[in-house]
BALUMSE-630217 format. One record per atom (N, C-alpha, C, O, CB): residue number from 1; residue in three letters; x, y, z negated. Coordinates in steps of 0.001 Angstrom, whole numbers, plus 500000, padded with zeros to 6 digits. Glycine has a CB too. Layout:
BEGIN
   k   r     px     py     pz
 NUM ala      X      Y      Z
...
This chain:
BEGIN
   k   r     px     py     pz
   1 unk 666432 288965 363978
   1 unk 666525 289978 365026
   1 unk 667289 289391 366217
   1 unk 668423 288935 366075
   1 unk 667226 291273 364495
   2 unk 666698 289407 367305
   2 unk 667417 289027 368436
   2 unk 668580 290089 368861
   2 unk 668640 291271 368519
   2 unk 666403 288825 369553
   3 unk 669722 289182 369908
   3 unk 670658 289780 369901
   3 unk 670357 290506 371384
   3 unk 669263 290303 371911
   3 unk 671872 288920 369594
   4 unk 671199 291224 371944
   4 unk 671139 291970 373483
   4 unk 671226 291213 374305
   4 unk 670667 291509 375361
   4 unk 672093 292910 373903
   5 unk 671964 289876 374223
   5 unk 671974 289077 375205
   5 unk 670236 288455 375756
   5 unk 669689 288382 376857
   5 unk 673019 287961 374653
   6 unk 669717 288019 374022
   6 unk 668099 287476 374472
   6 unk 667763 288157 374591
   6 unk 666999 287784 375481
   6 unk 667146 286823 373915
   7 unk 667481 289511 374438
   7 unk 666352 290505 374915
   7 unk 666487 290643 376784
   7 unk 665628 290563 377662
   7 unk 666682 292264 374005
   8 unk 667989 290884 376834
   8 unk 668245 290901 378059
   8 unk 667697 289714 379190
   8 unk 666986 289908 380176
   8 unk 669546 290993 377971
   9 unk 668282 288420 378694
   9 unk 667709 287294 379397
   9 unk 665965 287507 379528
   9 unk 665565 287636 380685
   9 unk 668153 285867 378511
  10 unk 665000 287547 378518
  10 unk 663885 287590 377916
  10 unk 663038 288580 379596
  10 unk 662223 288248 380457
  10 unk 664100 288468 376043
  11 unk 663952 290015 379254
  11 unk 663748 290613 380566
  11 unk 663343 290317 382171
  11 unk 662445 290676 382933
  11 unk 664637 290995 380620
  12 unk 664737 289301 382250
  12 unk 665279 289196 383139
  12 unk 664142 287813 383758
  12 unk 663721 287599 384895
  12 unk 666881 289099 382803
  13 unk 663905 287040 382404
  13 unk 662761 285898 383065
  13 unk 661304 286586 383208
  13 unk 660205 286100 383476
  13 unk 662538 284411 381933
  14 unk 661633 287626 382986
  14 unk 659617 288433 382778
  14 unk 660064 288859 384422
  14 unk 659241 288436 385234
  14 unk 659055 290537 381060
  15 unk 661110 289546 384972
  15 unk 661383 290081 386330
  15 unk 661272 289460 387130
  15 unk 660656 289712 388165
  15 unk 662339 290505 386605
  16 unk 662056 288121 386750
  16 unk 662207 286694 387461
  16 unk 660703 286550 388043
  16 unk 660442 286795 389221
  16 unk 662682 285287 386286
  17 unk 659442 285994 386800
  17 unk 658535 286038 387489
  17 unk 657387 286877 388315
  17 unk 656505 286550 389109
  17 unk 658325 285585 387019
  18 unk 657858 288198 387702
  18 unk 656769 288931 388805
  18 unk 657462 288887 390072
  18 unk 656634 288758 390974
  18 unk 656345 290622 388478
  19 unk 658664 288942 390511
  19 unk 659952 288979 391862
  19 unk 658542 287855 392775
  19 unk 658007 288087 393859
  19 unk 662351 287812 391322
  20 unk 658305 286701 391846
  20 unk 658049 285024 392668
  20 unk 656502 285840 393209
  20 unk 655979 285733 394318
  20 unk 657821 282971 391208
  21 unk 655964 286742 391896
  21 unk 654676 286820 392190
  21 unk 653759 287964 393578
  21 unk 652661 288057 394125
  21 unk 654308 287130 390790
  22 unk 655455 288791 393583
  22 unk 654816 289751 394293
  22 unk 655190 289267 396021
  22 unk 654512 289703 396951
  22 unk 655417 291358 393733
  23 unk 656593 288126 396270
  23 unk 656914 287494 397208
  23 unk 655073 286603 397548
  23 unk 654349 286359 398513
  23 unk 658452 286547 396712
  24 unk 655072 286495 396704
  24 unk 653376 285341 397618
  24 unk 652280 286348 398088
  24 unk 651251 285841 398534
  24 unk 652153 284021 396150
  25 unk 652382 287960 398038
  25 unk 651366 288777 398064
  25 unk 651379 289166 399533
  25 unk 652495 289340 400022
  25 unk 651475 289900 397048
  26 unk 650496 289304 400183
  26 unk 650228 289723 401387
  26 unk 649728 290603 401741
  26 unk 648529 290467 401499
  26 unk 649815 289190 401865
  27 unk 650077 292236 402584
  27 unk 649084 293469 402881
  27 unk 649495 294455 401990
  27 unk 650616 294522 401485
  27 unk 647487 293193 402668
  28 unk 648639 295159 401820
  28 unk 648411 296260 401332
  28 unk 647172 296511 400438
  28 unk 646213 297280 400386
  28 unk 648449 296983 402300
  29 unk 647977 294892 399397
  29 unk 646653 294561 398713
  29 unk 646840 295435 397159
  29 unk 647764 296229 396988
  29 unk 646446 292628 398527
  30 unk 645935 295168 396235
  30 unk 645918 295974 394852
  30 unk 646939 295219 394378
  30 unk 647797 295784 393700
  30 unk 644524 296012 393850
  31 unk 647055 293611 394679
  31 unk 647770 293244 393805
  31 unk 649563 293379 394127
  31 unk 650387 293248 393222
  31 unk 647207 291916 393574
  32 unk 649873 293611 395324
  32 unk 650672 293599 395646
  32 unk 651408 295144 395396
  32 unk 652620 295311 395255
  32 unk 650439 293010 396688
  33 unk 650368 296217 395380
  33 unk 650785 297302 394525
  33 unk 650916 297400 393336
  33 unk 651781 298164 392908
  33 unk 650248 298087 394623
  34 unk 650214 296762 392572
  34 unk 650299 296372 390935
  34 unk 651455 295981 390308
  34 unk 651936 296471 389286
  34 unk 649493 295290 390588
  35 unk 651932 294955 391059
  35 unk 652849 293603 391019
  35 unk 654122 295137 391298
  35 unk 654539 295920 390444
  35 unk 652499 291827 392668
  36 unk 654307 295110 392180
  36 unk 655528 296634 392334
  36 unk 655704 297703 391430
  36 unk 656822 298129 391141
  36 unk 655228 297580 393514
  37 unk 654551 298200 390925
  37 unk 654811 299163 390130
  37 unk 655605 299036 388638
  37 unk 656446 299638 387971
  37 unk 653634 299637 390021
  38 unk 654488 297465 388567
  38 unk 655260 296596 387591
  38 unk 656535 296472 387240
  38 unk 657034 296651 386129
  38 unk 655116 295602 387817
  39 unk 657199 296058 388555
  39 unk 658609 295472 388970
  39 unk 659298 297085 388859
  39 unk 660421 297098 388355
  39 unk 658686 294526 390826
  40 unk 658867 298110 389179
  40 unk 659952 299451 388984
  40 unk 660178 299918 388144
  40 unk 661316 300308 387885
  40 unk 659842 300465 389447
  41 unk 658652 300132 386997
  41 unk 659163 300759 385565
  41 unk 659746 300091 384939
  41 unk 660615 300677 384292
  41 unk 658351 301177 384677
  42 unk 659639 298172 384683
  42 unk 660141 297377 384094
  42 unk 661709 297375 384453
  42 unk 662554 297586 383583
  42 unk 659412 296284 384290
  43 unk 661988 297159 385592
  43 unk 663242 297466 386118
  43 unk 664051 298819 385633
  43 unk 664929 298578 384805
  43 unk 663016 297511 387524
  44 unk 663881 300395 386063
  44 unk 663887 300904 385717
  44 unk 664162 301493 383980
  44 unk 665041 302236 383543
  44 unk 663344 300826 386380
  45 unk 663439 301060 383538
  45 unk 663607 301283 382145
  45 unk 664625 300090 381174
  45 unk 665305 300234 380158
  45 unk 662058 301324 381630
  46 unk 664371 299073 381931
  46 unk 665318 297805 381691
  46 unk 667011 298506 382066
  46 unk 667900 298586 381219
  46 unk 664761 296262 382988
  47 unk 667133 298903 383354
  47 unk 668111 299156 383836
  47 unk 668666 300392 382618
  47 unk 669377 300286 381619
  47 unk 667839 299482 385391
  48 unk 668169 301213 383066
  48 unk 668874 302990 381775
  48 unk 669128 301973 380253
  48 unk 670194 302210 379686
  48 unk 666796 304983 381183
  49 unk 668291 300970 379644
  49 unk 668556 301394 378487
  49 unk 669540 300149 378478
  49 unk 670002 299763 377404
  49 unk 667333 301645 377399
  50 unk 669872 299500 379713
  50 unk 670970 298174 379412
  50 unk 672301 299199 379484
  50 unk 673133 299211 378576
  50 unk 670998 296586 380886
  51 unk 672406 300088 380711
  51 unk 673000 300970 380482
  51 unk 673732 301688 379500
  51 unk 674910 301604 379151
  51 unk 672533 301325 380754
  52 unk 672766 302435 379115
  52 unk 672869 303193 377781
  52 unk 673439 302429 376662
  52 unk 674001 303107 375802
  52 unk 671531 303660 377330
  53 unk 673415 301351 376524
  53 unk 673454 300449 375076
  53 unk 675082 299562 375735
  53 unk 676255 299932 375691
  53 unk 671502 299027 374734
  54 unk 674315 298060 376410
  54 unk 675414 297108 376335
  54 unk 676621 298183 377548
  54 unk 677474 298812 376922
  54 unk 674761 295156 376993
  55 unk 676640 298267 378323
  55 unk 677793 298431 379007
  55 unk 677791 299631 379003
  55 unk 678133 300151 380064
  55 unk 677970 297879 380203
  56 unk 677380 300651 377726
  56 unk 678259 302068 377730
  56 unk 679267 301120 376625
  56 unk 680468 301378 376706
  56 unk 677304 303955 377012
  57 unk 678797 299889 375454
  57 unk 679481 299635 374869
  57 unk 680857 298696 375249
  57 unk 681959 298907 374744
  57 unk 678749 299378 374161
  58 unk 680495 297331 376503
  58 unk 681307 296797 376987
  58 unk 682322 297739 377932
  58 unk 683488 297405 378142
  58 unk 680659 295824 377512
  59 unk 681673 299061 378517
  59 unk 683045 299337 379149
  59 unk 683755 300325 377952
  59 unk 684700 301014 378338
  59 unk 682883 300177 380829
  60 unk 683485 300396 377001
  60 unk 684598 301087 375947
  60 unk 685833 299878 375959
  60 unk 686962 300187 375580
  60 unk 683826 301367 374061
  61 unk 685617 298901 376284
  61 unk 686691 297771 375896
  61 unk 687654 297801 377548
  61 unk 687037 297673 378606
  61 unk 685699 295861 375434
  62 unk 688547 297908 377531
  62 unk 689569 297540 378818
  62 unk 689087 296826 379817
  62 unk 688764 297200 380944
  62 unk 690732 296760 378480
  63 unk 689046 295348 379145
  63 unk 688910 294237 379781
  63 unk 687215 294230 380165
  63 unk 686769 293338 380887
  63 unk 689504 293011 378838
  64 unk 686552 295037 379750
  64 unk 685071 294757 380230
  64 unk 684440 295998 381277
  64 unk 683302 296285 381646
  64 unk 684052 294654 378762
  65 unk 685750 296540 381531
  65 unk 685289 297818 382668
  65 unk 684851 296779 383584
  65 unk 683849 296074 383465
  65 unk 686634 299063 383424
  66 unk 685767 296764 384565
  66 unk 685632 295874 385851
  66 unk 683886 295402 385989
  66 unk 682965 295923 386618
  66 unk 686782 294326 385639
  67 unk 683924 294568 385378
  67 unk 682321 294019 385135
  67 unk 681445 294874 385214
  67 unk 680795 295181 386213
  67 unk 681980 293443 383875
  68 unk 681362 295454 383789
  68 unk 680301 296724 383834
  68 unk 680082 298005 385048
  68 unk 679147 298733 385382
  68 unk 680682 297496 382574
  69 unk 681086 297866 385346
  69 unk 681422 298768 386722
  69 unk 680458 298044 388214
  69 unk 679701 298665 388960
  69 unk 683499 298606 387062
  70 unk 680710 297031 388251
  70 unk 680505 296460 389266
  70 unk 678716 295936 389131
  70 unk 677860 295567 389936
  70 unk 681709 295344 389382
  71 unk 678766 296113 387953
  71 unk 677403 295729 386843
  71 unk 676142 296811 387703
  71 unk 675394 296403 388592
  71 unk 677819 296425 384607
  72 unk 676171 298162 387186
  72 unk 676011 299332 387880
  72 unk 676019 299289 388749
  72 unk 674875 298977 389080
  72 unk 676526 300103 387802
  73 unk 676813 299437 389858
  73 unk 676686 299303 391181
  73 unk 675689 298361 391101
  73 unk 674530 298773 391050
  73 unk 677886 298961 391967
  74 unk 675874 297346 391084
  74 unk 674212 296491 391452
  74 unk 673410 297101 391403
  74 unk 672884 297329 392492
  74 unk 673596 295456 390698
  75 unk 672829 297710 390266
  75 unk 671647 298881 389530
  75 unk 671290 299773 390514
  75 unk 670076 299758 390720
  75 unk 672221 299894 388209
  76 unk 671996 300650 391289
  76 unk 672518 301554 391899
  76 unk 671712 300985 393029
  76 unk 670611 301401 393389
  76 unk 674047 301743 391886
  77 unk 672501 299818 393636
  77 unk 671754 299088 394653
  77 unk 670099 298956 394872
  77 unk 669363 299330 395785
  77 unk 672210 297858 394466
  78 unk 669934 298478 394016
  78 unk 668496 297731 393370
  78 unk 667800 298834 393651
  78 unk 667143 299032 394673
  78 unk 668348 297208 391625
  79 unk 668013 299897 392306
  79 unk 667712 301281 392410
  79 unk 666983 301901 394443
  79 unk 665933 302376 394877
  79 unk 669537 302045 391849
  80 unk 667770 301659 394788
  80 unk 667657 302296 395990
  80 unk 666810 301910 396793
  80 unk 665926 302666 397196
  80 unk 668619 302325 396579
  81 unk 666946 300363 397267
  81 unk 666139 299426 397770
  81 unk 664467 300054 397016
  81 unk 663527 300348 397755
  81 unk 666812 297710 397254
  82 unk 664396 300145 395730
  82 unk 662867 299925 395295
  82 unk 662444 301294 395929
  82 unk 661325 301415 396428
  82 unk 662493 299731 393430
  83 unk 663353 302332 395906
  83 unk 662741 303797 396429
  83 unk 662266 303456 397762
  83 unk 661121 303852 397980
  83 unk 663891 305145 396533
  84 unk 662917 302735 398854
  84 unk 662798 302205 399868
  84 unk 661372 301821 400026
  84 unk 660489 302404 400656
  84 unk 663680 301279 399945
  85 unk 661321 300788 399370
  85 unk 660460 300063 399499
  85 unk 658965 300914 399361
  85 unk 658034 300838 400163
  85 unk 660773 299008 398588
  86 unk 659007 301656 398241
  86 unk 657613 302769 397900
  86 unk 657508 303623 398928
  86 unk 656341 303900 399203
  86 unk 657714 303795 396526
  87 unk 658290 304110 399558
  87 unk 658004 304678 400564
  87 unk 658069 303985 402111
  87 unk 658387 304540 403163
  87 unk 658724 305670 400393
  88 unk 657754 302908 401935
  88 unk 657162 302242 402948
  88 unk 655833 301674 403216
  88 unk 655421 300999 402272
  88 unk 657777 301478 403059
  89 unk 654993 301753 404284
  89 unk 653811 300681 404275
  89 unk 654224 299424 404065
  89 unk 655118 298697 404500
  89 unk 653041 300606 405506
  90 unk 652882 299308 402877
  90 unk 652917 297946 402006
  90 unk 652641 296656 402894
  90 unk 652964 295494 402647
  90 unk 651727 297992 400784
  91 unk 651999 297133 403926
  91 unk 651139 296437 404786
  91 unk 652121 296208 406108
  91 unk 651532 295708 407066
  91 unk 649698 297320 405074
  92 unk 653306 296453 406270
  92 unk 654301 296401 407112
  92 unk 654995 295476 407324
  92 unk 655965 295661 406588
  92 unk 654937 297089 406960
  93 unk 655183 294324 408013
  93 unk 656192 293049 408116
  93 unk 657611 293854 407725
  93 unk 658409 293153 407102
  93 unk 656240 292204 409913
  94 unk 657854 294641 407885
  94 unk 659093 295194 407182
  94 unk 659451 295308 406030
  94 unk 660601 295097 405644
  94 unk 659278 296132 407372
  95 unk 658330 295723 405197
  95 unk 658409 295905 403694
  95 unk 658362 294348 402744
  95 unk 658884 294334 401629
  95 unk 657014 296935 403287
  96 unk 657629 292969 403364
  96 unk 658140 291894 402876
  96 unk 659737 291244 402805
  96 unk 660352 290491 402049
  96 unk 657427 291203 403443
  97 unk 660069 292154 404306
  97 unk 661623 291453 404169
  97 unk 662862 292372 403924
  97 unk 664056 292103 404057
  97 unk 662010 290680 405562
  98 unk 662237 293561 403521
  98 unk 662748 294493 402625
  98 unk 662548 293786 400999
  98 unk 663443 293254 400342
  98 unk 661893 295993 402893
  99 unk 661486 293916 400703
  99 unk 661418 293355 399142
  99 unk 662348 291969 398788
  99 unk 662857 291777 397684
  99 unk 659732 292925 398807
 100 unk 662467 291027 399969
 100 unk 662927 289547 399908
 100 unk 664722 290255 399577
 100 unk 665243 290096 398473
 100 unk 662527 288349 401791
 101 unk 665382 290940 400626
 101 unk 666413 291731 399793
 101 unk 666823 291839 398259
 101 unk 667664 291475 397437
 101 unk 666123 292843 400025
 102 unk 665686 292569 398425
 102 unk 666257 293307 396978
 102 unk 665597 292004 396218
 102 unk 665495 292456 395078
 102 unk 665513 295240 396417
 103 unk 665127 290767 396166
 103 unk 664637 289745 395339
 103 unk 665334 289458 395280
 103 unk 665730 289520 394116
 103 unk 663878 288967 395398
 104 unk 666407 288793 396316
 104 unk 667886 288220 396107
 104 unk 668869 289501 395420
 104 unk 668850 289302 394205
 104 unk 668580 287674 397793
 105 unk 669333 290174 395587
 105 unk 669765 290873 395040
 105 unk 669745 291111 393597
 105 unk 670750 291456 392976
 105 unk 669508 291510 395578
 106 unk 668623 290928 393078
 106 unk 667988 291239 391357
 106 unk 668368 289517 391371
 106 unk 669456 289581 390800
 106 unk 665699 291971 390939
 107 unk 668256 288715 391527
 107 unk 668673 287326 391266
 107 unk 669572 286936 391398
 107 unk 669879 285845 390915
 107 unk 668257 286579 391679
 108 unk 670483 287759 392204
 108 unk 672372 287511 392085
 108 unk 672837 287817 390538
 108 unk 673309 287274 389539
 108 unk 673438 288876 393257
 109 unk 672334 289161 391087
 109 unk 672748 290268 389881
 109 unk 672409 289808 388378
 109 unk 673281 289941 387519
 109 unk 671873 291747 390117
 110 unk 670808 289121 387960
 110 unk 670525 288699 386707
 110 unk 671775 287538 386271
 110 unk 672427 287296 385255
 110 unk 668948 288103 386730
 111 unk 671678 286936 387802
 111 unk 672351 285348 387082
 111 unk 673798 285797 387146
 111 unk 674577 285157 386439
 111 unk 672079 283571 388153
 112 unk 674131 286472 387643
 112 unk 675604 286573 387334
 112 unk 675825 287349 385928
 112 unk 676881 287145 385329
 112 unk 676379 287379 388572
 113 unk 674913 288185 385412
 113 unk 674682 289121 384441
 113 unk 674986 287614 383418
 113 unk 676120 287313 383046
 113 unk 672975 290157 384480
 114 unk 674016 286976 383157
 114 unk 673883 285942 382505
 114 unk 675139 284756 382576
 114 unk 675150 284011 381596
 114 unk 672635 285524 382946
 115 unk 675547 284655 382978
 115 unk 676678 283796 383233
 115 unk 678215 284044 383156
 115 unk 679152 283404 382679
 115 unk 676491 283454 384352
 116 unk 678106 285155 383774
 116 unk 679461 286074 383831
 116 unk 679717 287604 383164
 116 unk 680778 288108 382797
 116 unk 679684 286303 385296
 117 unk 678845 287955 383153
 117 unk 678823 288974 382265
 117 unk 678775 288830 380499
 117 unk 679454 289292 379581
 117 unk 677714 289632 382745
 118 unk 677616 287955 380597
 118 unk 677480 287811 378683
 118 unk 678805 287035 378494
 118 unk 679510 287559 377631
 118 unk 675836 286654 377870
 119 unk 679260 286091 378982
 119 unk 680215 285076 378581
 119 unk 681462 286146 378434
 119 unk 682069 285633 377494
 119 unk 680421 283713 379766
 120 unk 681936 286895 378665
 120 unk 682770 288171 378795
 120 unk 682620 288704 377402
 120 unk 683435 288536 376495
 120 unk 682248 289274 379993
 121 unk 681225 289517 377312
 121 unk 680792 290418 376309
 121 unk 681102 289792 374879
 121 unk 681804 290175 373943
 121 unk 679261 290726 376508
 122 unk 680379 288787 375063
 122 unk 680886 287648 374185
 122 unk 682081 287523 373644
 122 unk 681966 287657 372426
 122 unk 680824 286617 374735
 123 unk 683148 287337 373951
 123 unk 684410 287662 374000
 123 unk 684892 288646 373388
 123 unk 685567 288539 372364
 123 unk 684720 287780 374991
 124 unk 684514 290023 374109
 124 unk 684657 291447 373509
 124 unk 683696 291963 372389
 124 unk 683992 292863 371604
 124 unk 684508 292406 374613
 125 unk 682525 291293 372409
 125 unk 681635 292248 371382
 125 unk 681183 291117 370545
 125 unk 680608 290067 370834
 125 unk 680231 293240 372088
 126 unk 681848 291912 368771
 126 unk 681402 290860 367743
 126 unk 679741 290226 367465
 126 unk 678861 291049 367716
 126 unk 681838 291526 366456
 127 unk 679335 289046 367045
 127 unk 678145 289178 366936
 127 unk 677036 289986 366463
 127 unk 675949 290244 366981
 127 unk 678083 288558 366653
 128 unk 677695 290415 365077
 128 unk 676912 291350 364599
 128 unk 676666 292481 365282
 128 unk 675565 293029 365342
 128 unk 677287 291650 363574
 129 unk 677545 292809 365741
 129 unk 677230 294078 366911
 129 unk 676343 294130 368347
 129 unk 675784 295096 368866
 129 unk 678558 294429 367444
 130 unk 676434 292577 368840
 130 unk 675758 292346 369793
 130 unk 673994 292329 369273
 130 unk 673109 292367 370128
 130 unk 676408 291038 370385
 131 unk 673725 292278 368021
 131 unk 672611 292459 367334
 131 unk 672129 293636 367217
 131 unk 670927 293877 367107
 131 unk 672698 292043 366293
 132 unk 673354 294764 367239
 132 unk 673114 296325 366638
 132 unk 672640 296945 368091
 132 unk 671775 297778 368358
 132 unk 674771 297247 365855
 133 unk 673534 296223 368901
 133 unk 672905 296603 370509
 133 unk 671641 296580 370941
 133 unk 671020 297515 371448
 133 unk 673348 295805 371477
 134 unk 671176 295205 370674
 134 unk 670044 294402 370619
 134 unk 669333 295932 370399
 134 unk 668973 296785 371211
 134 unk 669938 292996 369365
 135 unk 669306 295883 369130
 135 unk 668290 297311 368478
 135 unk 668252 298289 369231
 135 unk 667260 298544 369914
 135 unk 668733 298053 367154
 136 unk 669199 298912 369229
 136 unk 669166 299725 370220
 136 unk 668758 300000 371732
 136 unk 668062 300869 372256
 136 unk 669925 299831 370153
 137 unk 669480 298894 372231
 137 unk 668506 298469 373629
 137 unk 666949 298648 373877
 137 unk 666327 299233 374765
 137 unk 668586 297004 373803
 138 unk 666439 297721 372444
 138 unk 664888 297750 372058
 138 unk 664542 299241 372184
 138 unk 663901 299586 373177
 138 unk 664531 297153 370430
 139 unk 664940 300248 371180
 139 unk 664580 301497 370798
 139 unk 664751 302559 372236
 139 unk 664035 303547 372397
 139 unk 665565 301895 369456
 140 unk 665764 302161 373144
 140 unk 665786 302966 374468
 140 unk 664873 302835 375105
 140 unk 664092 303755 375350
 140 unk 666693 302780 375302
 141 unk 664712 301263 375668
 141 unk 663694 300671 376308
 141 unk 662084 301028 376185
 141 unk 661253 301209 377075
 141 unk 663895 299468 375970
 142 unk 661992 301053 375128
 142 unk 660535 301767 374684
 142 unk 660641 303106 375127
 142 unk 659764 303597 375837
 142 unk 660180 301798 373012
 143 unk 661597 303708 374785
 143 unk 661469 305474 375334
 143 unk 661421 305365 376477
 143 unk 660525 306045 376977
 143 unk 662632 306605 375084
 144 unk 662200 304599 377394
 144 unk 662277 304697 378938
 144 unk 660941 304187 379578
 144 unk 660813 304408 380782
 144 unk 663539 303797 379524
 145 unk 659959 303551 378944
 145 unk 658397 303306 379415
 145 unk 657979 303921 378897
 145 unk 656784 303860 379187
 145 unk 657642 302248 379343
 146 unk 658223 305000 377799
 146 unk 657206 305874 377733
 146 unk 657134 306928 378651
 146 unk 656097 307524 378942
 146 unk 657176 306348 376611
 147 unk 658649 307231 379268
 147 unk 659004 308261 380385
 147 unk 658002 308271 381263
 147 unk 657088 309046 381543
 147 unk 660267 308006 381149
 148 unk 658551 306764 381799
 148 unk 657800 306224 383026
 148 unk 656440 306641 383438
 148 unk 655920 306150 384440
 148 unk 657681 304900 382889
């Protein structure tokens, strides 16, 4: 059983590449709507159940507020930008360098997630537990695309 950290990473390289795929799209094409819708529920549902699971569990710990706090806020960010973005023409020189935003943004945020965040969690959350997360994460995540 994978732990929360790989599912998380696992995520984060599936985001990674649609981010590259929907940056090469041009207009107000199918694929460039496809490629987005993609990027929101995945996001979206990624986001609530990382939520829900690792950092309702890392900020129970003292030392892992700060992070998780600041964790969120990113989310929050992200979050906002994508509403942005849907309610803009797709076909708009604005809405490419709107999306390029929030691309950097989701790529701060993953790699620091990954680097600075797990290395933390790590710390605070035993392995076996980072496994029990894992599960759980899994079991949200599915509900949150079925929402979607």
């Amino acid at each position: 059983m994978a732990d929360i950290y790989q599912l998380i990473k696992q995520d984060h390289d599936k985001h990674r590449r649609v981010l590259a795929r929907l940056d090469e799209t041009q207009g107000d094409s199918a694929e460039r709507r496809e490629l987005f819708e993609t990027l929101k529920r995945e996001a979206e549902a990624h986001t609530a159940a990382e939520e829900q699971t690792f950092y309702a569990r890392l900020m129970a710990e003292p030392d892992g507020q700060e992070k998780s706090r600041h964790s969120v806020s990113e989310h929050k960010e992200a979050a906002d930008i994508l509403e942005e973005l849907e309610e803009m023409e797709f076909s708009s020189p604005g809405w490419l360098a709107r999306f390029r935003s929030l691309r950097q943004a989701l790529e701060h945020h993953m790699d620091e997630e990954e680097d600075e965040v797990f290395a933390l969690a790590k710390k605070l959350i035993p392995a076996d537990e980072a496994k029990e997360i894992g599960a759980d994460f899994e079991a949200r995540k599915v509900e949150e695309m079925e929402e979607a």
